[in-house]
N, C-alpha and C positions, 0 to 999 in steps of 0.2 A: 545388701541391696542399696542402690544410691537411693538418696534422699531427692533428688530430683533426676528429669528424664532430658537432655540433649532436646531441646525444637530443633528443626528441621531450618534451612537460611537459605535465602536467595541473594546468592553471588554473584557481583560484578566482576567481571576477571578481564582485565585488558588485553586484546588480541594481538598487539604489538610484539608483547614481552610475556603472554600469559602468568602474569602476575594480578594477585588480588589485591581488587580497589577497595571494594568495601563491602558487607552482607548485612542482612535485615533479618531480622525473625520472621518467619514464614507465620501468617497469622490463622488463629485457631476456628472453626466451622462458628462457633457463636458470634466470635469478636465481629467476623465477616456478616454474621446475619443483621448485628447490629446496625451497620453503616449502612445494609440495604433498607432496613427498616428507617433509618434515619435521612436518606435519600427521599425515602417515601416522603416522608412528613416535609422534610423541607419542599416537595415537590407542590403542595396544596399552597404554599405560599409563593413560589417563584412563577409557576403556572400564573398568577394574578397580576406579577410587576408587569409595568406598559412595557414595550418594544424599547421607547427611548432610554430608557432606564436599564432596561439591560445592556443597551448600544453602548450607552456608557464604560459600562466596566469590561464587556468584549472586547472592545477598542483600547482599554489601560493594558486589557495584555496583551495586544497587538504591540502596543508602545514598551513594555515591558520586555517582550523578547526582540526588539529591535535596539535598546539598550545594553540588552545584555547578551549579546548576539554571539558575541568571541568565547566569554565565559560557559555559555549554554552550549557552542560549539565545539569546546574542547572538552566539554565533558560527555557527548556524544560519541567521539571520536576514543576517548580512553573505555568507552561501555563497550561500542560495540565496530571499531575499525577504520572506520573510513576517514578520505581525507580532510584535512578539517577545512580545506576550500568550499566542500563538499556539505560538511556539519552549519558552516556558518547560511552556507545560501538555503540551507533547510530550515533553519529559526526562519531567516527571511522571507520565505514563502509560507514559512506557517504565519505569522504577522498578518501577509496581506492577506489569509482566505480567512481571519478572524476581522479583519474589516469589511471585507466584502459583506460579511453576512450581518455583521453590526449595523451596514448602510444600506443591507436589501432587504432584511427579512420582514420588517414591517409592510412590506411593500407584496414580497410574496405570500405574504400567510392574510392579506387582506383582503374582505370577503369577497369571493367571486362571484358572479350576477351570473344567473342561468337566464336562457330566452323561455319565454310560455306564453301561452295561450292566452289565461289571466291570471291577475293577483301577481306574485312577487315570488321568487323562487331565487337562492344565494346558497353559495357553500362556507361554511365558517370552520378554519383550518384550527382543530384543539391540541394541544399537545397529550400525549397519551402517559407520562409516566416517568417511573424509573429505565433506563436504557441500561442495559447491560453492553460494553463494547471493550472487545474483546484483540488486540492489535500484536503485530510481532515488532523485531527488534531493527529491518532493517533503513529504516527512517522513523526514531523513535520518537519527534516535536512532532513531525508533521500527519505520523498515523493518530496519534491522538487528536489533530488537528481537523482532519477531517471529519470524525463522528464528532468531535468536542461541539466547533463551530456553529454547526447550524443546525443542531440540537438544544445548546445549551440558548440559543435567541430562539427556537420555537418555543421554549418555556418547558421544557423536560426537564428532569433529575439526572445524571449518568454515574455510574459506577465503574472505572477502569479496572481491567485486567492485564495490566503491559506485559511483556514477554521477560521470563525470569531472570535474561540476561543483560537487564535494561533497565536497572532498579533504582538508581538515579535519576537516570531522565524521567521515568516516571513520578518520583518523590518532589523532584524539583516543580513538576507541570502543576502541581495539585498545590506548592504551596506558591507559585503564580499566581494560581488561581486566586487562592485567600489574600494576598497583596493585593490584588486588584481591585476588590470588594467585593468578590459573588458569597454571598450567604452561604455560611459551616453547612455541610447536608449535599448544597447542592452537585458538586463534583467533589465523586471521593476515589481515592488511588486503593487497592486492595493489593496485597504481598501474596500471593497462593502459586501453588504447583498447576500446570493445565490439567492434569487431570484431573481435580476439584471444580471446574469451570462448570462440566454440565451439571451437579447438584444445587448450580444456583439458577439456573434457566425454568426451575421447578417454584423457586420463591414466588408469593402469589401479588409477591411486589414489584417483580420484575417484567413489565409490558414488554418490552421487546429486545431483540437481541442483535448485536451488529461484529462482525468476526471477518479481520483480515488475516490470512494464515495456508494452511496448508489443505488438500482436499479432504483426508481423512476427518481430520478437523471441523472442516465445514459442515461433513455429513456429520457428524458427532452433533456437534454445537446444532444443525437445523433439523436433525431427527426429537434432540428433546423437546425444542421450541415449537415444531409443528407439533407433537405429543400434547402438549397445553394449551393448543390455537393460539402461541404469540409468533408476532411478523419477526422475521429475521432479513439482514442482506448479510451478503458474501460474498468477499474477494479472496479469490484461490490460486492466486498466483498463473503463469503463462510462459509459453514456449514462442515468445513472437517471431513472426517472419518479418522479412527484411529483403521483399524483392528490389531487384536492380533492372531496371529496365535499361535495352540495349542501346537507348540515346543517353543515358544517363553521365553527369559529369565522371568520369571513373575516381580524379582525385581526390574530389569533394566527395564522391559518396563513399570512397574507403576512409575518409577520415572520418565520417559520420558514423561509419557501421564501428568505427574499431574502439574511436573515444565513447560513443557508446554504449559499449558492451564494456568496456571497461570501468565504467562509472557504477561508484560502490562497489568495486572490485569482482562485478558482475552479479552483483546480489539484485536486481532490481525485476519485477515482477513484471514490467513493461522494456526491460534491456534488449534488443535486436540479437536473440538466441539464435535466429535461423538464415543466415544471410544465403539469399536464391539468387544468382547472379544471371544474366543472360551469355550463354553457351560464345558467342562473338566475342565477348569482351572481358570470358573468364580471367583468362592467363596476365592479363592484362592488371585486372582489378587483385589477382592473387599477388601476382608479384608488389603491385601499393601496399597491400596489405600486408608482407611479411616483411618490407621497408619501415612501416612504422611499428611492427610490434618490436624489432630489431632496436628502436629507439624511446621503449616503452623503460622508464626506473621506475622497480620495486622498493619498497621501501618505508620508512617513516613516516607513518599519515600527518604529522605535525611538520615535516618539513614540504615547503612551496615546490621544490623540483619535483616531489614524487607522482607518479602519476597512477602506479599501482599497489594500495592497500591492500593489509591483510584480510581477512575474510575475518567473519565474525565470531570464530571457535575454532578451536581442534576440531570437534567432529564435525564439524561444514565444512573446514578445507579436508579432513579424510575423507568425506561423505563423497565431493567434489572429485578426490585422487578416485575415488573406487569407480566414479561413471566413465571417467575418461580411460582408466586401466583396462575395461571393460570393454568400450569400443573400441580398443585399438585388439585384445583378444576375440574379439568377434568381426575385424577387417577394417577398419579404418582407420585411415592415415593418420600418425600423429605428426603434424609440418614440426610443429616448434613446440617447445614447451611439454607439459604436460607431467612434470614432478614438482612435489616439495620442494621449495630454497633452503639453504641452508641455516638460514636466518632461525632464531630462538621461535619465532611469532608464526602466527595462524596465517604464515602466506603458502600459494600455490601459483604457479608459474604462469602468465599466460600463453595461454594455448589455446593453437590453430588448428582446427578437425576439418581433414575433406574426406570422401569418399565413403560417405555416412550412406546407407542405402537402407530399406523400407523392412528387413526384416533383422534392421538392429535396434535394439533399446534407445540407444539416443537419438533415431530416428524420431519417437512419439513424446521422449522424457524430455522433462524440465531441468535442464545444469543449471545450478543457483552458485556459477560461479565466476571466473575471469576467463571462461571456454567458447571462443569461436568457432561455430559450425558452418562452413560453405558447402553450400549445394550448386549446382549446375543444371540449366534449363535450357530446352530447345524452341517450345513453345509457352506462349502465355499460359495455356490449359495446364499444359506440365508446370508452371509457375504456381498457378493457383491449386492443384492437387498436390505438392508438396509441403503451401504453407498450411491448407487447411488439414492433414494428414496430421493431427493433434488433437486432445480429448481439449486441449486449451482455448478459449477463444478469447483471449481478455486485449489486446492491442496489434499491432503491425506497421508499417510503415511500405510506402511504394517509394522509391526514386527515379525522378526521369525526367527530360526537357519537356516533353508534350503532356501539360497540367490535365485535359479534357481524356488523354487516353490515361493516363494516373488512377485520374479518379476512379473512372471505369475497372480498371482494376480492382480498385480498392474498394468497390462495391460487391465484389466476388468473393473479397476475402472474410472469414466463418468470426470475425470479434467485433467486441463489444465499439471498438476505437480504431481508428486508421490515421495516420499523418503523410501526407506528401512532402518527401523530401526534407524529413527532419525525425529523428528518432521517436516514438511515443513520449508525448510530452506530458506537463502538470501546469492547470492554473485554475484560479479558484472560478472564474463563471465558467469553466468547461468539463462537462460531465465525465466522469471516471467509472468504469465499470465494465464487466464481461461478460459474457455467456458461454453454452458446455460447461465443461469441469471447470471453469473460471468463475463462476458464481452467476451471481444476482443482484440487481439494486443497481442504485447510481451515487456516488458519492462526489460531493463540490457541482456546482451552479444552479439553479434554482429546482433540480428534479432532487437534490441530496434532500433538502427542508420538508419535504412532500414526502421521506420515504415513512419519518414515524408520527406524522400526525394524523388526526379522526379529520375526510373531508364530512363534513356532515351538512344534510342538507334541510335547511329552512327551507319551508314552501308555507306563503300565506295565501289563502282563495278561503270559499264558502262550499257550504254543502253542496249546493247545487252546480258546482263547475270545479270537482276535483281537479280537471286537467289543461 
């Protein structure tokens, strides 16, 4: 018998060349229970620093990863694919929503005055604890960014669980962190498998739970947490539509649906999945569209001309081949695209899907890949019953000249977010979040800070006029 047993390792493996960067030892159920307990305790002291004090060192690594913005870039892009045009503007937006919150939170979590009758009534925002947050691979600064942010200035503990194939960028955020100054305890990186996640949603040190990822997942992760009475949010990914109204630019808006959906190589959880065209202007808006995927390069996420990266694994671009293989066996067109490259790395072709109808799978699924689906509409009603025709409801987009019938549209449409005329976008005061199988919660602008703290309410009067 050996003298020792093999641990189990979580590997980086670049999707370029799927060759291996680097692995960590997957860490053992105690080691883990440590750092939650050790979260705890620093939490009783961090809970205490002012606002400005922690503004401070939120802010150093705001300034930290805007220093090291190429380096932290390129090493996102050899974790987990994408282009590193792509990698560096994601440091960059993680930056600014770690100011944002450095230069608001004091401001939001200050107590708010209720109106009464008599005496004195305010609500005073506490912070609740350890966070457990729980994030995937395919924006790995900025998903930590957003529960990190305006968590760690409400004066909470967190404990990350990044996605196992994104274990650098995870390693690196955490020792950010400690460069910056935030106190050993406060933010700590943990190495585990997901299926170990829900045995920590049990720890009696874990207040609340925050899970970007897939829906199974979400139910998993918010069946334990509700089982404990702790608060959970969830973001579950989205099938967005992408109507085109019939005044709509055609050229502008096929460049917007195509760059789009191409961006992260189609991995993005608000990417324009569902493009609903107006019946007038189809042939029109198909033929832009197979002009620019025609002048779409595959390719080397580190070179500047590429414009379509690999996916983020083997089994995401197989996963990817099997939905598309699928609906063109069950009637739908495949225009262009739609195999493996020849290429060593985790790419798959993009590909233009029409003639998707209501009793195919990719009708209601989520493609997490570089896969264009057009649909054709006659009327608005038909527009809006085929984008809302999804268990997803987490973004969408309208395009058109007339801004006032847009909107109205986009008051129709079943999600959490809508944008005229510009794909589902990201900025730190604008709230992010879905509903249906897209989750719960609001993450980034002043509704994120308010998801895990106690509003508790002070009320001072006398006996004789409780109210």
């Amino acid at each position: 018998m050996p003298d020792t047993i093999k641990k189990s390792t979580i590997k980086s493996i670049n999707p370029f060349n799927n060759e291996l960067e680097k692995e960590f030892i997957e860490m053992e159920d105690a080691q883990v229970d440590a750092i939650i307990q050790n979260a705890d305790i620093a939490f009783q002291t961090w809970r205490k620093v002012p606002f400005a004090q922690r503004a401070i060192i939120i802010k150093k690594v705001a300034s930290i990863l805007r220093e090291r913005k190429t380096e932290l870039g390129i090493l996102a892009t050899k974790e987990m694919g994408k282009l590193l045009r792509e990698s560096i503007a994601e440091v960059e937006l993680s930056a600014n929503i770690f100011d944002y919150y450095a230069d608001n939170a004091a401001s939001f979590l200050s107590d708010s005055p209720l109106e009464v009758a008599h005496g004195e009534a305010f609500l005073s925002y506490e912070p609740l604890g350890v966070l457990l947050s729980v994030q995937p691979w395919n924006f790995p600064f900025y998903q930590i960014t957003r529960s990190a942010a305006p968590n760690l200035m409400a004066g909470n503990t967190m404990v990350l669980k990044h996605a196992s194939n994104v274990p650098q960028c995870a390693k690196v955020m955490e020792d950010i962190f400690l460069e910056a100054g935030l106190p050993q305890g406060v933010y700590n990186n943990i190495f585990i498998q997901g299926k170990a996640v829900e045995r920590l949603v049990s720890n009696p040190a874990i207040k609340a739970v925050t899970l970007t990822g897939s829906a199974p997942a979400g139910a998993s992760i918010a069946g334990a947490a509700g089982s404990k009475l702790k608060k959970s949010t969830l973001e579950l990914g989205g099938s967005d539509p992408f109507i085109v109204l019939d005044d709509a630019d055609i050229e502008t808006a096929a460049k917007t649906t195509v760059y789009g959906r191409m961006w992260n190589a189609g991995q993005v959880c608000v990417s324009p999945k569902r493009v609903i065209v107006a019946e007038t202007i189809a042939d029109a808006f198909l033929e832009k569209v197979e002009t620019l995927f025609a002048g779409l390069k595959i390719g080397d996420p580190m070179d500047e001309s590429t414009d379509v990266a690999p996916l983020s694994s083997e089994k995401a671009a197989n996963d990817v081949i099997s939905q598309i293989d699928k609906a063109s066996a069950q009637g739908a067109t495949i225009v262009t695209g739609g195999k493996r490259t020849q290429s060593s790395g985790s790419f798959v072709e993009p590909t233009l899907i029409t003639g998707i109808t209501p009793d195919m799978d990719a009708y209601k699924e989520e493609i997490f890949g570089p896969v264009f689906m057009m649909y054709v509409y006659k009327t608005i009603d038909e527009a809006i019953e085929i984008a809302n025709a999804t268990e997803f409801g987490l973004g969408g987009s309208v395009f058109g000249t007339d801004i006032k019938r847009a909107q109205e549209v986009a008051r129709r449409i079943d999600t959490g977010m809508v944008y005229i005329n510009h794909v589902t976008g990201i900025a730190p005061e604008l709230p992010f979040g879905g509903t249906k199988q897209s989750g719960y919660g609001r993450e980034q602008s002043p509704a994120a800070i308010y998801e895990f703290v106690n509003a508790k309410l002070i009320r001072t009067t006398s006996p004789d006029k409780a109210y």
